[in-house]
MARDOKOL-781996 format. One record per residue (C-alpha): residue number from 0; chain; x, y, z. Coordinates in nm, 2 decimals. Example, Ala and Ser with C-alpha at 12.3 -4.5 7.8 and 13.67 -1.06 7.14 Angstrom:
<pts>
+-----+-------+--------+--------+--------+
|  nr | kette |      x |      y |      z |
+-----+-------+--------+--------+--------+
|   0 |     A |   1.23 |  -0.45 |   0.78 |
|   1 |     A |   1.37 |  -0.11 |   0.71 |
+-----+-------+--------+--------+--------+
</pts>
This chain:
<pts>
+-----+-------+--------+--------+--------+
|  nr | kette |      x |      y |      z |
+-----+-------+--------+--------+--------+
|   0 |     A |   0.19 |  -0.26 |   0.86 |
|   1 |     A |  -0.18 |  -0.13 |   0.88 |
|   2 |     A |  -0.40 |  -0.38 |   0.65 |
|   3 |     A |  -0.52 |  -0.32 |   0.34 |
|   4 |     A |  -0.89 |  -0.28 |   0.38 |
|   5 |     A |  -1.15 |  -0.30 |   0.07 |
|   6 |     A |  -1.38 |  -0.40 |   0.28 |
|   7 |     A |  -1.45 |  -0.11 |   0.15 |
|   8 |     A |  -1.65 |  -0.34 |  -0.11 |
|   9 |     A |  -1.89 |  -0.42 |   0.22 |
|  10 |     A |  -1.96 |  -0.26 |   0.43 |
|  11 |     A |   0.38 |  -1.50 |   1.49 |
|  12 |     A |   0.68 |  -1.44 |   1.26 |
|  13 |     A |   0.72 |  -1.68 |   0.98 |
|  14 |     A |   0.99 |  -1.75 |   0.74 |
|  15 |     A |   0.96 |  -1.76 |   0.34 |
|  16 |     A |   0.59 |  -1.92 |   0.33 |
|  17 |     A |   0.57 |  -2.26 |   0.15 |
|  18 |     A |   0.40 |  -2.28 |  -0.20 |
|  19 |     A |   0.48 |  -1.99 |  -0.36 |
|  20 |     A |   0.50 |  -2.07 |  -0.74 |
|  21 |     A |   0.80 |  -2.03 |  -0.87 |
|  22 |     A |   0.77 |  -1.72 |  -1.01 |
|  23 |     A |   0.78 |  -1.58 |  -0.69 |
|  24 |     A |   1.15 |  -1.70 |  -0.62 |
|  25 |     A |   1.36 |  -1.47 |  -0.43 |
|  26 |     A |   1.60 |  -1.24 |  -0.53 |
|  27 |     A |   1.84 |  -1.29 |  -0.33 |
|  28 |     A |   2.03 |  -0.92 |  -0.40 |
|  29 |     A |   1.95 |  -0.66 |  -0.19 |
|  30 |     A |   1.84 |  -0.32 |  -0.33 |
|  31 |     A |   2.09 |  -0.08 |  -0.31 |
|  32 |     A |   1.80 |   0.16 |  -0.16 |
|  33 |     A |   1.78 |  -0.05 |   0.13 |
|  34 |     A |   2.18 |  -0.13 |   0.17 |
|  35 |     A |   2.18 |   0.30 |   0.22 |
|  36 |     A |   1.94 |   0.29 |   0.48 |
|  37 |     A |   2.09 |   0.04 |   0.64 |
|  38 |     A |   2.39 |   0.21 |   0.65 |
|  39 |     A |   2.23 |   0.55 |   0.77 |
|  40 |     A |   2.24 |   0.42 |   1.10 |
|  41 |     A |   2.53 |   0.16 |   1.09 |
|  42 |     A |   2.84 |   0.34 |   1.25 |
|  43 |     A |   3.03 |   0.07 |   1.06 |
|  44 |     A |   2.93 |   0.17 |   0.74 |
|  45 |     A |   2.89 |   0.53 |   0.83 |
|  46 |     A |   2.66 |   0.80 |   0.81 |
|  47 |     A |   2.48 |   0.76 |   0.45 |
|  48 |     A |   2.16 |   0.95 |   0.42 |
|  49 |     A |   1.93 |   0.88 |   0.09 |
|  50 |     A |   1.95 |   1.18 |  -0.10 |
|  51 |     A |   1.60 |   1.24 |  -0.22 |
|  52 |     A |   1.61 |   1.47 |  -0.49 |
|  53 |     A |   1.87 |   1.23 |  -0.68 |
|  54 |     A |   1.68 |   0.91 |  -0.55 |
|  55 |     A |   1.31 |   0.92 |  -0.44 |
|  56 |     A |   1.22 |   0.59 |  -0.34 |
|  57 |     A |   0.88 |   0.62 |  -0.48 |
|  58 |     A |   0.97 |   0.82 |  -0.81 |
|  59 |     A |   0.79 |   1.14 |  -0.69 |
|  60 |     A |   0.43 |   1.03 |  -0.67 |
|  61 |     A |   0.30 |   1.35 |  -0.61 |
|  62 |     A |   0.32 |   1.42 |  -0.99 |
|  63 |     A |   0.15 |   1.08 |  -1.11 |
|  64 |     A |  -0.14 |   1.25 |  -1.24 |
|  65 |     A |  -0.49 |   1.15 |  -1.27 |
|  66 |     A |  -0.65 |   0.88 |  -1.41 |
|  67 |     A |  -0.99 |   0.78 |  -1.59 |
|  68 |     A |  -1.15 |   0.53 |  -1.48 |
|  69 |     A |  -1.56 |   0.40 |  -1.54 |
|  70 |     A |  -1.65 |   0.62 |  -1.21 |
|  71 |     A |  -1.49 |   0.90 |  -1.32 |
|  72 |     A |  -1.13 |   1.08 |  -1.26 |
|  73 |     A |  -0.96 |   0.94 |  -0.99 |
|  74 |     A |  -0.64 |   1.09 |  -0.84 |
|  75 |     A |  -0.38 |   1.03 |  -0.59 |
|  76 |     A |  -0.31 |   1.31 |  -0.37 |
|  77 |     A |  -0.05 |   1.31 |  -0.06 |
|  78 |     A |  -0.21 |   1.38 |   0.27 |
|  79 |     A |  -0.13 |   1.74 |   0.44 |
|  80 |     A |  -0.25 |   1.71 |   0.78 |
|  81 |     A |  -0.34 |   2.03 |   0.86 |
|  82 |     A |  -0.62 |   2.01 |   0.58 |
|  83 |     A |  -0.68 |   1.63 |   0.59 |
|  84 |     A |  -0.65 |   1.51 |   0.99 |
|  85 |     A |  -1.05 |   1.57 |   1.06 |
|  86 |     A |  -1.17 |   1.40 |   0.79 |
|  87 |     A |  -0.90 |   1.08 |   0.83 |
|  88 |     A |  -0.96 |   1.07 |   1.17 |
|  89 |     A |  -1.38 |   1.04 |   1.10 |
|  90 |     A |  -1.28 |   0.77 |   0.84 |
|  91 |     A |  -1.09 |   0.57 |   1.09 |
|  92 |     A |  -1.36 |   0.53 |   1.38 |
|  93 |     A |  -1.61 |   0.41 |   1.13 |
|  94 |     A |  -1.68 |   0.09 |   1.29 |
|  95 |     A |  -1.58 |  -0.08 |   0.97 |
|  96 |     A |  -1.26 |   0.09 |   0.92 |
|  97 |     A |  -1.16 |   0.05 |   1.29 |
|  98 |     A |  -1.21 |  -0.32 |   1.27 |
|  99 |     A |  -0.93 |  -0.38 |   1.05 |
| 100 |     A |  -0.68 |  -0.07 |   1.09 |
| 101 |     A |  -0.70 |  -0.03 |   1.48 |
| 102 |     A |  -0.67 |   0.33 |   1.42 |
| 103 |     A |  -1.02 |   0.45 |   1.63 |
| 104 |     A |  -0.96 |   0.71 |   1.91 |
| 105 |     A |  -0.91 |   1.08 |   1.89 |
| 106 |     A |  -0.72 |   1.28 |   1.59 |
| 107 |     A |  -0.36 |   1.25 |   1.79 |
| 108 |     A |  -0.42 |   0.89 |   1.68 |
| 109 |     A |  -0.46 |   0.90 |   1.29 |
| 110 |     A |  -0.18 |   1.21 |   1.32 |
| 111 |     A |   0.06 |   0.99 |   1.49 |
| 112 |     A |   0.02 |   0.71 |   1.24 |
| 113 |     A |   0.04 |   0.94 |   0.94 |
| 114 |     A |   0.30 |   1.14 |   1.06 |
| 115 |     A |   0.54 |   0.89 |   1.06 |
| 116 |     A |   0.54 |   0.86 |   0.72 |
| 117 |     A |   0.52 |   1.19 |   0.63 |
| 118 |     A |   0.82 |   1.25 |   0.88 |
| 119 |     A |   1.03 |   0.89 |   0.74 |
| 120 |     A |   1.27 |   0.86 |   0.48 |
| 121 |     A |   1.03 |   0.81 |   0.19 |
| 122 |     A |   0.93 |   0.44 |   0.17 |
| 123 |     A |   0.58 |   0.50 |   0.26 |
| 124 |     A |   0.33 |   0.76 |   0.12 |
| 125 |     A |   0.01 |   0.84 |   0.29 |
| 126 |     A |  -0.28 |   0.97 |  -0.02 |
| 127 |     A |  -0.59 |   1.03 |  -0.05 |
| 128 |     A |  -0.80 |   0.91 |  -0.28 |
| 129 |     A |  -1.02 |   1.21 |  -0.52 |
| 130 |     A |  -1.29 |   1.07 |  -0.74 |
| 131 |     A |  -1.42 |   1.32 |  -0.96 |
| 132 |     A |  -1.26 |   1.65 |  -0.71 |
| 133 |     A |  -1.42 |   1.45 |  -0.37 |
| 134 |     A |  -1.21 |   1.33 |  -0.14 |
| 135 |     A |  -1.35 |   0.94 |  -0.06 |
| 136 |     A |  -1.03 |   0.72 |   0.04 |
| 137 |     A |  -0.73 |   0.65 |   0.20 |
| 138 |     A |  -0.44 |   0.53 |   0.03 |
| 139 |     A |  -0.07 |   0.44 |   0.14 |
| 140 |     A |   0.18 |   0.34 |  -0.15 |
| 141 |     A |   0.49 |   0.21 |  -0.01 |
| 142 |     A |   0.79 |   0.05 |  -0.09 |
| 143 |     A |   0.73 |  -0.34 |   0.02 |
| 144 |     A |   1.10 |  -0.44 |  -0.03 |
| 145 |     A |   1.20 |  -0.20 |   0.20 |
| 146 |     A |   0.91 |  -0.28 |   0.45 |
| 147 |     A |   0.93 |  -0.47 |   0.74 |
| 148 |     A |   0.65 |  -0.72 |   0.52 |
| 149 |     A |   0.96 |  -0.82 |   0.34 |
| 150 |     A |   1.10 |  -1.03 |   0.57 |
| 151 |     A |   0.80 |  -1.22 |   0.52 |
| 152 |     A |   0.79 |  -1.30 |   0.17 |
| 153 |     A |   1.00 |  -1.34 |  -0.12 |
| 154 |     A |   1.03 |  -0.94 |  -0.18 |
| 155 |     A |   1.17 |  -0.86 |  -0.54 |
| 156 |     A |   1.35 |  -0.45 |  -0.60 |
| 157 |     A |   1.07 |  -0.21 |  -0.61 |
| 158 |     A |   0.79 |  -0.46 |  -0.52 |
| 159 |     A |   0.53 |  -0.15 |  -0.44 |
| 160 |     A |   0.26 |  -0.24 |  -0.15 |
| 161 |     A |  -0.10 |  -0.10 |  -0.14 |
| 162 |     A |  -0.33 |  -0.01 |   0.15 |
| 163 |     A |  -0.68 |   0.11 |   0.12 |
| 164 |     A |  -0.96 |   0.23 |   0.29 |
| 165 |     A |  -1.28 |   0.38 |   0.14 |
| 166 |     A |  -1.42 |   0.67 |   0.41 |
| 167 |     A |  -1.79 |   0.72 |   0.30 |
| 168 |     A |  -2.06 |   0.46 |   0.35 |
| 169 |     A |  -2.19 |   0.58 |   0.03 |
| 170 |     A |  -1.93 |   0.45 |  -0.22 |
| 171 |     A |  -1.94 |   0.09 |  -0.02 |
| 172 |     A |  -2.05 |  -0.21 |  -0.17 |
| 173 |     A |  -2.05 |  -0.07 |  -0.55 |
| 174 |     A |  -1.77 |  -0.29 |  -0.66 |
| 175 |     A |  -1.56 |   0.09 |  -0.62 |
| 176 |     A |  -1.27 |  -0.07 |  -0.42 |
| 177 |     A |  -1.20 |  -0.29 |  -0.73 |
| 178 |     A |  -1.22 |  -0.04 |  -0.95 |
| 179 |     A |  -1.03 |   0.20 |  -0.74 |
| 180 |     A |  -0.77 |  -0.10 |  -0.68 |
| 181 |     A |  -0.71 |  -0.15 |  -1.06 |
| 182 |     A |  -0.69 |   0.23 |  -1.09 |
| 183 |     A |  -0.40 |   0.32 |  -0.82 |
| 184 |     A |  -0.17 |  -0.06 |  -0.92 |
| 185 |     A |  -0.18 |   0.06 |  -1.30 |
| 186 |     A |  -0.06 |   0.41 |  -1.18 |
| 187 |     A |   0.21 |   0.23 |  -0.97 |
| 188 |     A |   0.27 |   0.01 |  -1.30 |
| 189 |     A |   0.27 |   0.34 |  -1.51 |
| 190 |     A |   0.49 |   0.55 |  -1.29 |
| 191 |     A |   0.74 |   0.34 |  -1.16 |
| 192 |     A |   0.96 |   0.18 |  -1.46 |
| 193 |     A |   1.17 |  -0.05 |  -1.22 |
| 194 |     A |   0.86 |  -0.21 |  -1.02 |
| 195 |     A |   0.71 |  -0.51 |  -1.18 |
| 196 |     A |   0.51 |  -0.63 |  -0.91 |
| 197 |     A |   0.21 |  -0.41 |  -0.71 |
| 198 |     A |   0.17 |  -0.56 |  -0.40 |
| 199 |     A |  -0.09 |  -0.61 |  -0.08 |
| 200 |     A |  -0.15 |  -0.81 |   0.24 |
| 201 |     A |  -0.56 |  -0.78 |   0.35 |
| 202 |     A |  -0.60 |  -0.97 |   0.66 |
| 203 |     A |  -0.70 |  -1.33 |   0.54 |
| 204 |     A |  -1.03 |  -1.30 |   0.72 |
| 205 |     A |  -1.17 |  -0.99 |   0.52 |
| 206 |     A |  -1.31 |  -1.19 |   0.23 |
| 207 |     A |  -1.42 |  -0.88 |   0.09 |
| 208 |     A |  -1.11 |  -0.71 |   0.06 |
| 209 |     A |  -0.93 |  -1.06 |  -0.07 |
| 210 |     A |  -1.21 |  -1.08 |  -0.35 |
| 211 |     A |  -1.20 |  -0.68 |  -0.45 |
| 212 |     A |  -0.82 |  -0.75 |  -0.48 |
| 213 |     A |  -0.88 |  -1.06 |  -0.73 |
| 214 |     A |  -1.16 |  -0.90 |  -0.94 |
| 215 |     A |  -0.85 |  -0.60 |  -0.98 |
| 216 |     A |  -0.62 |  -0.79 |  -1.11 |
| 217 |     A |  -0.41 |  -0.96 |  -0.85 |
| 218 |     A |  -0.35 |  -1.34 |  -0.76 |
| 219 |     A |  -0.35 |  -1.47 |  -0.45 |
| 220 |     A |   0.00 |  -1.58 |  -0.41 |
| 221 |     A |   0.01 |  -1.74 |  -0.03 |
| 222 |     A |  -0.10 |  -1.70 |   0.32 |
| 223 |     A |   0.16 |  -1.52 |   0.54 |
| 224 |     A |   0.16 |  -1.50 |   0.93 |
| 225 |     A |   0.31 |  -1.16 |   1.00 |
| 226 |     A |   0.29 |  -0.96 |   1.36 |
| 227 |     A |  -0.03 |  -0.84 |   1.38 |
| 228 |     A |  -0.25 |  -1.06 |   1.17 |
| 229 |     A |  -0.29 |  -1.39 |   0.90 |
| 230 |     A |  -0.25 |  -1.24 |   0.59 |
| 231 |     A |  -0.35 |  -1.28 |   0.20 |
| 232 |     A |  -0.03 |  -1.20 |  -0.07 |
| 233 |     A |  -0.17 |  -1.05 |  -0.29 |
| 234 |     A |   0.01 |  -0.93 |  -0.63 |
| 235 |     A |  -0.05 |  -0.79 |  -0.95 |
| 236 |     A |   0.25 |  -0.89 |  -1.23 |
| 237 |     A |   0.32 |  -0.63 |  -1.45 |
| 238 |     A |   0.44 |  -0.88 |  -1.73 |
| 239 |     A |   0.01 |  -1.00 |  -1.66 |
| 240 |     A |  -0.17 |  -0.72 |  -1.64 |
| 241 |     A |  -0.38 |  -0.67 |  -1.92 |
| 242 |     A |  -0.43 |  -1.06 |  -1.92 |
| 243 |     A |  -0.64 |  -1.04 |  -1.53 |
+-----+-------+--------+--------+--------+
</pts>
């Protein structure tokens, strides 16, 4: 789980964490996405691979569209490697990318990381982020309940996680990773009917990220320890968001 990183604005295992409200309860049901990939591998169940065309796990973001926004137009656009792996791979050793997504090193690096989603069954999407026909972020919009996060928190069906990164020094510390933030959950709001919550998990300790994450919209909903790092919940409630 790379963290979400809007420090862009700037420059162990747990169970279910304590004080979650109580609109955060768990739904105890599985989603039947994640019983079939379970059962892709389980010789007990047998052999069930997702069928993609009649079931895409993130209801085929590629066509989402643009959307306007006070910088300009901002779209969503999956990552090819062969066009985007130079440019990624100067985003991630920027000192204060590397810090948080531990992703610095040569371009085998970023292609291994991306690869395996581009390469997986479809619960992650790797995008990058065009304002205005320039390329200036990295995106990936996955599906949280089918995430290894979820056995962290109280996931709900179609809970839909965010992580950012903004490439150029130039579009840091402009208040962009808010607006870019608000921008990409409304699209995952928009295009995906059965998700009611967007979801991230900035490291606790990037205070910039956490705050371009409230001024977007979301609530901080409690402090999870997960593998790699202490992170922030953060979520956006459908049913609340043209109230934040």
């Amino acid at each position: 789980m790379p963290p979400t990183d809007a420090s862009s604005d700037t420059g162990s295992h747990s169970s279910v964490p304590t004080g979650l409200g109580t609109e955060d309860t768990l739904d105890l049901r599985l989603p039947d996405e994640l019983i079939k990939l379970f059962g892709a591998d389980d010789p007990a169940i047998g052999h069930q691979p997702l069928d993609r065309g009649a079931d895409d796990l993130l209801d085929t973001l590629a066509g989402w569209g643009p959307a306007p926004t006070p910088l300009g137009t901002f779209q969503l656009v999956p990552v090819r490697l062969e066009r985007d792996l130079t440019l990624l791979t100067r985003w991630m050793n920027d000192p204060a990318v590397a810090a948080f997504w531990e992703l610095a090193g040569p371009e085998s690096v970023t292609a291994a990381h991306i690869r395996a989603q581009l390469t997986g069954d479809g619960r992650s999407v790797p995008c990058l982020g065009v304002l205005d026909g320039t390329p200036m972020s990295y995106f990936e919009i996955y599906r949280a309940d089918l995430d290894p996060l979820a056995r962290h928190y109280p996931a709900r069906p179609h809970d839909t996680g965010i992580h950012l990164l903004i490439g150029g020094v130039a579009h840091r510390g402009r208040g962009i990773g808010t607006t870019l933030l608000r921008a990409v959950s409304d699209l995952v709001l928009d295009n995906r009917p059965r998700c009611a919550r967007a979801i991230a998990e900035p490291d606790i300790r990037n205070t910039p990220s956490v705050s371009a994450f409230l001024s977007a919209g979301f609530r901080f909903s409690a402090e999870l320890d997960l593998p790699d790092k202490r992170a922030a919940l953060m979520i956006r409630d459908r049913t609340l968001r043209h109230v934040l």
